[in-house]
C-alpha positions in Angstrom: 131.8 50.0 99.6 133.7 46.6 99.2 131.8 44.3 101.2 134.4 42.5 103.0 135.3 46.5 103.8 131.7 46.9 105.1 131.5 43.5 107.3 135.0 45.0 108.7 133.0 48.2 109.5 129.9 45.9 111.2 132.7 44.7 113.5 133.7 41.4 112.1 137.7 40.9 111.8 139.3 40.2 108.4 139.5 36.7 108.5 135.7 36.3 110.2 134.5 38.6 107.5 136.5 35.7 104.7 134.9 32.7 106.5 131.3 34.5 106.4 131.7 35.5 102.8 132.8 31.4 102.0 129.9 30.4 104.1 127.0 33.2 102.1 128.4 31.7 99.0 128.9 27.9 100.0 125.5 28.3 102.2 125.8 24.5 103.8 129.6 22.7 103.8 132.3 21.4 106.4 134.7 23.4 107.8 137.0 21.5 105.0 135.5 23.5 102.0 135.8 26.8 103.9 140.0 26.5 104.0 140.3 25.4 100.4 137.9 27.9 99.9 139.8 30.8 101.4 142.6 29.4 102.1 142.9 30.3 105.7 144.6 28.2 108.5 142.2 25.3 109.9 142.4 27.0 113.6 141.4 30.6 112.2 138.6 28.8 110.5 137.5 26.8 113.2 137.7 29.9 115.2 136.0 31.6 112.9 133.0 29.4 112.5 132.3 29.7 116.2 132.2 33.1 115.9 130.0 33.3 113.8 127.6 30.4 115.5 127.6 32.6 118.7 126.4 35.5 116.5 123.7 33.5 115.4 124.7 34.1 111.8 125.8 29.8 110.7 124.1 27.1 112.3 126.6 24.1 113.3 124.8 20.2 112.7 126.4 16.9 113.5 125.9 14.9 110.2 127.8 11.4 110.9 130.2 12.6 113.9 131.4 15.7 111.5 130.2 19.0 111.7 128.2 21.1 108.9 128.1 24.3 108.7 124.9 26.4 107.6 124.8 30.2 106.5 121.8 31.5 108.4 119.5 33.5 106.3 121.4 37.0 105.8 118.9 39.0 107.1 120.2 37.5 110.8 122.8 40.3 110.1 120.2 43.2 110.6 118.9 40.9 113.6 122.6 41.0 115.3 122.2 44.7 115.1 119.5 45.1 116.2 120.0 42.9 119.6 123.1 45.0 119.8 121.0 48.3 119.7 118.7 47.5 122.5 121.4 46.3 124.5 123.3 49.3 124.2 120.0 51.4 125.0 119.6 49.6 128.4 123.2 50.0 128.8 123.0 53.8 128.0 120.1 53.6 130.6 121.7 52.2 133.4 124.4 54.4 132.8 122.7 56.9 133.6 121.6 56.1 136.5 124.7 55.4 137.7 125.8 58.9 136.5 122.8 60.7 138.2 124.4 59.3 141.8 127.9 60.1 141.3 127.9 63.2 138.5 127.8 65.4 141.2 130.8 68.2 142.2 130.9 71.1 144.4 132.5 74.2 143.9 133.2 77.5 146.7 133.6 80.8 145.4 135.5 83.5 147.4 135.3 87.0 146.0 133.7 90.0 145.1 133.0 89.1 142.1 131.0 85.6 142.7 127.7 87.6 141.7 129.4 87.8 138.1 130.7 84.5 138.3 127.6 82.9 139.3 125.3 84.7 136.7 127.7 84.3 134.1 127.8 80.7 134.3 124.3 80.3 133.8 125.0 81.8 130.3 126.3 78.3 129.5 122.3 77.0 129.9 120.7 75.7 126.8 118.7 77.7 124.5 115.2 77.7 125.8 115.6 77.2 129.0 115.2 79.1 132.2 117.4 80.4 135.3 115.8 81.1 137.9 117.2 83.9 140.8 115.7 83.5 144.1 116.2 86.2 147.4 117.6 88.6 144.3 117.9 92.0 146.6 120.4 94.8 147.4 123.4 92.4 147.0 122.0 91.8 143.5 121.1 95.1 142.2 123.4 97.5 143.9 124.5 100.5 141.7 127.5 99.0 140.8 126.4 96.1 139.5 123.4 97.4 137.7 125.1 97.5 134.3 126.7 94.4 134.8 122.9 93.1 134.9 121.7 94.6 132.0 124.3 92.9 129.9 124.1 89.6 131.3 120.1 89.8 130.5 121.1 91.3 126.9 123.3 88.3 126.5 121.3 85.9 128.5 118.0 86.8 125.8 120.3 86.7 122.5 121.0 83.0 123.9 117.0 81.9 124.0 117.7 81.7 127.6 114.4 82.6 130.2 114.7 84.2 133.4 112.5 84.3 136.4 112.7 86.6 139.4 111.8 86.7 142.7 112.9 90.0 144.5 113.0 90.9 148.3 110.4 93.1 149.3 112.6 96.5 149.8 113.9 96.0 146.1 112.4 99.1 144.1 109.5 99.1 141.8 111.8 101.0 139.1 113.9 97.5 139.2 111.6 95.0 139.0 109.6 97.0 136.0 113.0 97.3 134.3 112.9 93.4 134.5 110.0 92.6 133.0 110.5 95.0 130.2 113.1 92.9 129.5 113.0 90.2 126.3 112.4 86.5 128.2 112.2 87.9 131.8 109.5 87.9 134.7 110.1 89.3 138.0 107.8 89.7 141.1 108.2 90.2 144.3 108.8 87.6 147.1 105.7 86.8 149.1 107.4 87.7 152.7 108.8 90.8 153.4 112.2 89.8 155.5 115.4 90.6 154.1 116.5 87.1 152.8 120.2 87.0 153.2 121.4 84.0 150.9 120.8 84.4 146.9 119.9 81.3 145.2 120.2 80.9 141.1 118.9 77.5 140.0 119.8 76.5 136.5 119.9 73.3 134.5 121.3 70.8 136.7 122.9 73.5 139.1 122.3 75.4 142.3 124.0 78.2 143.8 123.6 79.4 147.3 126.0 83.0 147.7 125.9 84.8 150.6 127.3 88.2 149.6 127.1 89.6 153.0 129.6 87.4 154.5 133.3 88.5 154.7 134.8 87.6 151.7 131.5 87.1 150.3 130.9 83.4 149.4 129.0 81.3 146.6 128.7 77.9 146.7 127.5 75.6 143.5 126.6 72.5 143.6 125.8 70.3 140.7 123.0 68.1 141.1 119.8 67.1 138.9 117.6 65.8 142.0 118.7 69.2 144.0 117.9 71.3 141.0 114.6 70.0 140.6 113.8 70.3 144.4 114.8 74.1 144.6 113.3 74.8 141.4 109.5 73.3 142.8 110.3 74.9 145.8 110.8 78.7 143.5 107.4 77.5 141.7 105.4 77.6 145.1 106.7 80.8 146.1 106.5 82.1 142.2 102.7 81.4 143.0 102.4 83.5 146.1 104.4 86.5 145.0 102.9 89.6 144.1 
């Protein structure tokens, strides 16, 4: 790569990228040598110059009431960069702070279908990690959703994804052996035996609450890191106490 081309790329214009180049190859002169030098007007190369004095990369002197111009060792180059990358990682980091208050959405789900809808968007987790279903009962594994389930876990394992389960009480044995015959899946049972009415799938940064016994049934999701986390410690304490 031509170097003025590569300065351009490092995010100097064309005519700061000229002034440098005069000023690497002059190393100390006035502002005088750099327009005969590249023949530039004497306000781009006064702007110039100050550019480049900001940046750290020329030194300005007063020798006798005129100024001289020095090319800063060119290693200051890297140095730019490098003040540029830390900045932008405390950026990026307060950024995302910012996004962790306000990246968070709602959705509500009518239907008879938000069973499907809800476990299917879990599908979009990333390899290697782990949904977790919570209150999973009757509305869950009724007959006619059975083969739905088997092949969202089919799909869910072919994706690296893991599942946890924790099942009402009156859910059948049969079921919850199925489940832990399947390929990244544990089930158990919940550690109370009352019929929990509200389903709960925590994945990622998202919670789902459906309650498929209301008329139309309804699922809401919300999208939130700190809510995720919360409901996923709270699944871990009961994970511990179920049988």
């Amino acid at each position: 790569m031509i170097i003025s081309d590569a300065l351009r790329e490092l995010g100097f214009s064309k005519s700061v990228a000229k002034v440098y180049l005069s000023m690497v190859k002059s190393g100390k002169c006035r502002a005088s040598v750099v327009m005969r030098n590249t023949g530039l007007q004497r306000s781009v190369v006064y702007s110039a110059l100050e550019e480049l004095v900001e940046r750290e990369l020329v030194t300005k002197t007063i020798s006798k009431g005129v100024a001289v111009f020095s090319c800063n060792n060119t290693h200051s180059l890297i140095d730019e960069i490098e003040r540029k990358a830390r900045l932008a990682e405390k950026t990026v980091e307060e950024l995302r702070n910012i996004q962790g208050v306000n990246n968070r959405e709602a959705i509500v789900y009518e239907g008879l279908d938000i069973v499907q809808r809800v476990a299917n968007k879990s599908l979009e987790s990333e390899n290697g990690s782990t949904v977790y279903f919570l209150g999973a009962s009757k509305y869950g594994i009724q007959a006619s959703l059975e083969k739905f389930w088997r092949q969202y876990h089919k799909k869910r394992s072919e994706k690296g994804i893991k599942c946890k389960i924790l099942y009402d009480q009156d859910t059948s044995q049969e079921i919850l052996n199925s489940r832990n015959l399947m390929p990244l899946c544990d089930a158990k049972y919940m550690p109370f035996g009352q019929d929990v009415p509200m389903w709960i799938a925590i994945f990622e940064d998202h919670v789902s609450m459906m309650i498929p016994g209301d008329d139309p049934p309804i699922a809401f999701i919300i999208k939130s890191q700190k809510s995720a986390d919360g409901f996923r410690k709270y699944f871990d304490f009961l994970w511990g106490q179920g049988k």
